[in-house]
N, C-alpha and C positions, 0 to 999 in steps of 0.2 A: 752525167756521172757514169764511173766503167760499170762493169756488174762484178769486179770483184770488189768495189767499193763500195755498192751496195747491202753485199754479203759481211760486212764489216760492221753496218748500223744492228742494233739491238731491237727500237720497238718501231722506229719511223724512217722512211728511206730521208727524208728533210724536215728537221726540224722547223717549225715553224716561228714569224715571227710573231712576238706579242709587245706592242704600244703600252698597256696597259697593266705593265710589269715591275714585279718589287724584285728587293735583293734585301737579304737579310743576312745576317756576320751572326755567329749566338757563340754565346759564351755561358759559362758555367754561371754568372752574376749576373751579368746585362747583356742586353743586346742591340744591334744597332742596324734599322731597319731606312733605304733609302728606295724611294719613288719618285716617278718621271715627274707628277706636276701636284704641290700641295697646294689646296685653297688660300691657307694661312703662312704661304711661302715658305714653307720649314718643310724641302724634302727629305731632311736626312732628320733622325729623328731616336733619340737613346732611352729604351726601357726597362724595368728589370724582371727577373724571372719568376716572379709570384704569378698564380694565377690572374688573379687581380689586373697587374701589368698585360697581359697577353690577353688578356679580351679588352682589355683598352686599346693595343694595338692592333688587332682585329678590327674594333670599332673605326680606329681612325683608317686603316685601309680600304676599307669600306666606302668610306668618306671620299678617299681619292680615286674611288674608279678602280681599286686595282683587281684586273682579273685569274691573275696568275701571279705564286709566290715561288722565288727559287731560293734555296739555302744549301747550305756543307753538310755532311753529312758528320758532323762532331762528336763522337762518342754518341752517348744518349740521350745530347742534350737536345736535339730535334725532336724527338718523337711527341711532347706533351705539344709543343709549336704545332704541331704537323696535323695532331689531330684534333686541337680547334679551328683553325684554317679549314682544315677539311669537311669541318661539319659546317661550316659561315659557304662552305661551295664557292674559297677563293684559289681553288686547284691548288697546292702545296707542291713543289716540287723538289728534292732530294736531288743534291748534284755530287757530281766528284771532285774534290778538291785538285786535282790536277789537272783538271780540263780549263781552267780559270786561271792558269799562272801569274802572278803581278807581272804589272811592267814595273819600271824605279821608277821611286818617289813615293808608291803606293803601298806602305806599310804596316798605315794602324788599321784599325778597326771600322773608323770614321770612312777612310778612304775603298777600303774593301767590301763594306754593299755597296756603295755608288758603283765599283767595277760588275760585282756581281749581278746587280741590274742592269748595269748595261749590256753583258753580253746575253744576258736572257731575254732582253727586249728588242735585240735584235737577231733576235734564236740559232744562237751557238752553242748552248746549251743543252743536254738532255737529261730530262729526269728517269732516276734509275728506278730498276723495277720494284715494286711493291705489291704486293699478293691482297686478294679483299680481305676485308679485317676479321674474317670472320676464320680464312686460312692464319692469319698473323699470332692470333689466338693462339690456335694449337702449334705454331713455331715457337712460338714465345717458352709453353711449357716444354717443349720437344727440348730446345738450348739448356731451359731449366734441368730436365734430367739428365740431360748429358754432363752439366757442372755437378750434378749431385752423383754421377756415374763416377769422376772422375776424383772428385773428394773422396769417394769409399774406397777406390785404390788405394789413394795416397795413407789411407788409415791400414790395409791391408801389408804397403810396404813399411810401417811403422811397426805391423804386428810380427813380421818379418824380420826386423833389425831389432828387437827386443830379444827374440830368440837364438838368432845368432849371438848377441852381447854374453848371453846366456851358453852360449855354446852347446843348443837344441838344437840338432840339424832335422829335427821330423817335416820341416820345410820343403827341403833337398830329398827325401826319401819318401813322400809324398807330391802328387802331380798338383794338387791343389788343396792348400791350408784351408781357406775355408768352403770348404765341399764334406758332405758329413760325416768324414772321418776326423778332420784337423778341425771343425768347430767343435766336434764333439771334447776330444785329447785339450782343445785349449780352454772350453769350461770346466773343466776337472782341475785341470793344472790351477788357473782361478780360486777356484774353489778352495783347492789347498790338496790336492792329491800330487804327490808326489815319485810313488813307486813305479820305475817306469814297466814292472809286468802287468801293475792292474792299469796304468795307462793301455797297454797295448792292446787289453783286451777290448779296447773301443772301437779298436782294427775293423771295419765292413768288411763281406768278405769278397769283393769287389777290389780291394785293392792288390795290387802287385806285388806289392812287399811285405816278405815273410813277416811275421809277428817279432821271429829274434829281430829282425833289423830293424823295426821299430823299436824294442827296447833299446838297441845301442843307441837308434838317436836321440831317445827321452834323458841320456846322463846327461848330468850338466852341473852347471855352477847356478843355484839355486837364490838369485840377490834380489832383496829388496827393493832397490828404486826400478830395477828391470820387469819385477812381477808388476809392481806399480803402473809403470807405462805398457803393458801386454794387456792389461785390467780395462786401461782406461782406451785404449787402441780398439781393443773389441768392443768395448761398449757405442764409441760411436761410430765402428763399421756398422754395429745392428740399429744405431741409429739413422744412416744415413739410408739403411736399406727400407726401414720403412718410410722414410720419405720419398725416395722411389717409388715405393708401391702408390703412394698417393698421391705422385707425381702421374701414375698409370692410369689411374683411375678415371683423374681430371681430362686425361687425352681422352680417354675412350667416351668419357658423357662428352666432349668437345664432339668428337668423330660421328655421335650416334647423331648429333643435334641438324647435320650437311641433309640436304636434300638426295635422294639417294640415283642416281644416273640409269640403275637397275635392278631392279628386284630380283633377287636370286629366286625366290618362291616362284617369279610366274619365268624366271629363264635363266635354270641353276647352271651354275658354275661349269663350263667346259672340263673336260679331262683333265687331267693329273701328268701333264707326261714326263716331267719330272721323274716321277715316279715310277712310271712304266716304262721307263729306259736303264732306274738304279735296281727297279727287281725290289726296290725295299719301301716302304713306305717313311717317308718322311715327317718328322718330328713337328709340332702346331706348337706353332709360336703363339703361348698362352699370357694373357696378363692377371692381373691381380688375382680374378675370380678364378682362371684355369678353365675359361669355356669361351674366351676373346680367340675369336679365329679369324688372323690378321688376313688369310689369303682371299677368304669371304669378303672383310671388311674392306680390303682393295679392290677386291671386284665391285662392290656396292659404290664405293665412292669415284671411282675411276670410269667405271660401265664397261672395261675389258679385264683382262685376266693380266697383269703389267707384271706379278710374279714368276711367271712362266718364260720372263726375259734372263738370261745367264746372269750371275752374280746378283738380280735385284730382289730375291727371295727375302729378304728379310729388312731391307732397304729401304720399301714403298711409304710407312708411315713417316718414316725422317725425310722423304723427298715430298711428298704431298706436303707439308708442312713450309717446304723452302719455295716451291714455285708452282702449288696450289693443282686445279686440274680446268684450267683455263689456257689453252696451249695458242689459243688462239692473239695472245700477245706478243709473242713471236714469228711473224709471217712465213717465213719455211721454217725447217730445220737447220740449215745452214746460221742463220740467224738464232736460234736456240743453243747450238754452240760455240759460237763467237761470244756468246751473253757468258758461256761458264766458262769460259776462256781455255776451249779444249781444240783448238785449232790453231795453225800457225800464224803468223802477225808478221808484215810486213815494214818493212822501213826503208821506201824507194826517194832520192834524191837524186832527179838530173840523167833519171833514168837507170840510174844503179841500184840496186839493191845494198844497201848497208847494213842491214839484220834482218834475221829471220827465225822465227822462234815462236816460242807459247810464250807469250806475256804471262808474269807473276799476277797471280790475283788468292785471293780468300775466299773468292766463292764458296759457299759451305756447299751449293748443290752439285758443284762439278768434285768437291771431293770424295762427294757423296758417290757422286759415277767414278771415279780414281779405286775407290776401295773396292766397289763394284766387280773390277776389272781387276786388281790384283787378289781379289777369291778365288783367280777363276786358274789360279798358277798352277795347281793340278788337276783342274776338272779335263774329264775325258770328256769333251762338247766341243762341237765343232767352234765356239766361241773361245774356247779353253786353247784347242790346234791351233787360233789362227793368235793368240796372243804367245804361243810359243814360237810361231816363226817368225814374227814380228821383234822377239827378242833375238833372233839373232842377228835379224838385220840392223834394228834401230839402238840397241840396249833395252835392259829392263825401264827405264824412266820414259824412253820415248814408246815402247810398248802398250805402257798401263794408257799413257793420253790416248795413243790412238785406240786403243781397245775402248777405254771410256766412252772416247766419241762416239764409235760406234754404238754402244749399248745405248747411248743419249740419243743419237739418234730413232733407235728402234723406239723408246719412249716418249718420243715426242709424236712418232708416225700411229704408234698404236692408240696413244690417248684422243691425237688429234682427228684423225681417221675413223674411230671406235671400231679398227680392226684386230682380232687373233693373231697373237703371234703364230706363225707359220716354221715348223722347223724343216717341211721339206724343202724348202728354198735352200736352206744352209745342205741338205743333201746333194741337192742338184748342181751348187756351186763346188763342192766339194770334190764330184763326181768330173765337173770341167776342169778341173785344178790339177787331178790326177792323168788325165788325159797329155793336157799340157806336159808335165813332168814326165810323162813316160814319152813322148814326141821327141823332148830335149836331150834326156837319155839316150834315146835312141840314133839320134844325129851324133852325137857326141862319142858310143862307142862307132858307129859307121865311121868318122875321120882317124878314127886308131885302128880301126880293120876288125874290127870285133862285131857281135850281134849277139844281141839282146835273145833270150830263149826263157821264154815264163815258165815257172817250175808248178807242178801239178799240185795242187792245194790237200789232197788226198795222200798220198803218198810220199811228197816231197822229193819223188823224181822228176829229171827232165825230161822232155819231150826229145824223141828221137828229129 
């Protein structure tokens, strides 16, 4: 096998084969589980989705030897499968639905474990990653607040179009409605006030816009079914915001529960340089209590400083949650991003190349490194420079991947390593890069009969 083929596998350079191998079809009602050899000649075999049913087929699996299960990865009808299998120690394994293609003929459900057992028993198959369950825990609620992050918008842009219906622009003349100016203005309005000078006087004095211009945006057309829906919008924005916080909560007794890689007390936290390079002290990303100090808690859980990587300052607890801090499941890093699909993929036939590209995927953790990388669209950091020149060569889309990869990289080296990020390396490289460019320059006026003359840093003349 080449070694760029290699670079291509996820956890195993060959999968192995296993004899001793099931295939399982699930379905939201039944399921239809097939193995190599039953006692009672019934290898294919249809049960339904009660608890009940799945530890009966557990049982019978049992029965025939099997030591390894492989199934689809179907919505979320796998996971209760997956995690009594797993505790019976019959290996479960999670596949891709396209790795499996039918041939014809093979249709139903009946016929699709028999295939799916057969290519994991002769190990074409790989099972996809899965984090110990103790990390799945805290993804489980991470996904959770994220859907409860994203329902409080959708109530925020309801509180939004209530007021425009209304023809309230305090929306538009305010930077954020509910920041505590515009929750304040919009439980008043609730309430039943209506004047927009005693509204204004709710004005912080924080915000930009003069007091008159929030009273012109307070006129309006004052209707009934629109205060109706502005009432019931806010009310469950503030409900969904405390669900949030008890969503935060649940993470951090998850987080406190991890065995800890390092003790800050006997070997605190490296510099700040963040900080010592913005001149300003950076803001602690607090939870519920307002004393959860995420940067600590990544150092504890991680055993290096993984904050201190460009764009992942506020990142680490949604990425700890996706692919754990066991890095050691990915044999390089080349292999770590192939898995988030932050590299390019090839499609040779006959010696040709026919595509070449980043394969589409979902991965939550590679977009988790995409956003990473587009924070970084104005930072002054040499991370920041180099995804600005990569925008003009690649585009901004091909940019943000390679910049990702890069940061993915640096996280897979730092966790796996338990080494500090290093930023003078990014000097020293920097410092060759300018070199280079001034060499090019320099050839380049020399064939048009010109020469280069550095201008005095001081003064801003040139050198005689």
């Amino acid at each position: 096998m080449s070694k760029k083929r290699k670079k291509g596998l996820c956890f195993e350079d060959r999968p192995m084969e296993q004899p001793c191998a099931a295939g399982i079809d699930i379905g939201a009602r039944e399921i239809f589980v097939a193995v190599h050899h039953d006692p009672d000649n019934q290898p294919v075999r249809r049960f339904g989705t009660f608890t009940e049913d799945l530890q009966q087929m557990a049982d019978w699996l049992e029965r025939c030897g099997v030591t390894t299960v492989a199934m689809e990865s179907t919505g979320v009808y796998w996971i209760p499968l997956f995690e009594i299998l797993d505790r019976r120690g019959l290996q479960p394994c999670v596949v891709n639905a396209r790795h499996m293609k039918n041939v014809p003929g093979r249709r139903t459900d009946w016929h699709e474990c028999q295939w799916i057992q057969f290519l994991h028993s002769v190990g074409l198959l790989r099972a996809a990653f899965r984090p110990a369950d103790q990390v799945c825990a805290v993804r489980a609620i991470m996904r959770h607040r994220q859907q409860l992050v994203e329902m409080a918008a959708q109530h925020v842009q309801h509180i939004q179009q209530a007021l425009t219906q209304m023809n309230l622009q305090i929306h538009h003349v305010i930077s954020d409605i509910t920041g505590t100016t515009g929750l304040a203005i919009l439980d008043a309005i609730v309430a039943g006030q209506r004047d927009p000078r005693e509204l204004a006087k709710l004005r912080d004095p924080r915000v930009k816009a003069s007091r008159e211009t929030i009273e012109k945006s307070l006129l309006g057309n004052w209707r009934d079914e629109h205060l109706f829906t502005l009432q019931q919008s806010l009310e469950l924005y503030r409900s969904y915001l405390k669900q949030i916080v008890a969503a935060e909560q649940k993470i951090e007794s998850l987080l406190g529960a991890f065995t800890a890689r390092v003790d800050p007390e006997q070997k605190p936290l490296p510099t700040d340089a963040k900080k010592n390079r913005s001149g300003a002290k950076r803001r602690k990303k607090a939870g519920h209590s307002g004393n959860f100090d995420l940067r600590r808690e990544a150092y504890r859980l991680f055993g290096v400083d993984v904050t201190q990587i460009p764009g992942l300052e506020s990142n680490v607890v949604p990425l700890f949650g996706e692919v754990g801090r066991d890095m050691t499941r990915w044999p390089t890093a080349a292999h770590f991003v192939s898995w988030l699909a932050l590299c390019p993929d090839n499609d040779i036939s006959g010696g040709r190349i026919l595509w070449r590209g980043v394969r589409q995927s979902n991965n939550r953790a590679g977009q988790i490194f995409r956003l990473a990388a587009q924070s970084l669209h104005r930072s002054q950091t040499p991370m920041g420079h180099y995804l600005g020149r990569l925008k003009a060569k690649l585009g901004p889309a091909g940019a943000i991947t390679a910049t990702a990869r890069k940061i993915a990289i640096l996280f897979y080296t730092l966790v796996r390593q338990q080494v500090e990020f290093d930023n003078s390396i990014w000097q020293a490289s920097d410092a060759e890069r300018q070199k280079r460019l001034q060499y090019k320059l320099s050839n380049q006026a020399r064939r048009l009969g010109y020469q280069l003359v550095p201008i005095r840093p001081s003064t801003g003349a040139v050198d005689a």
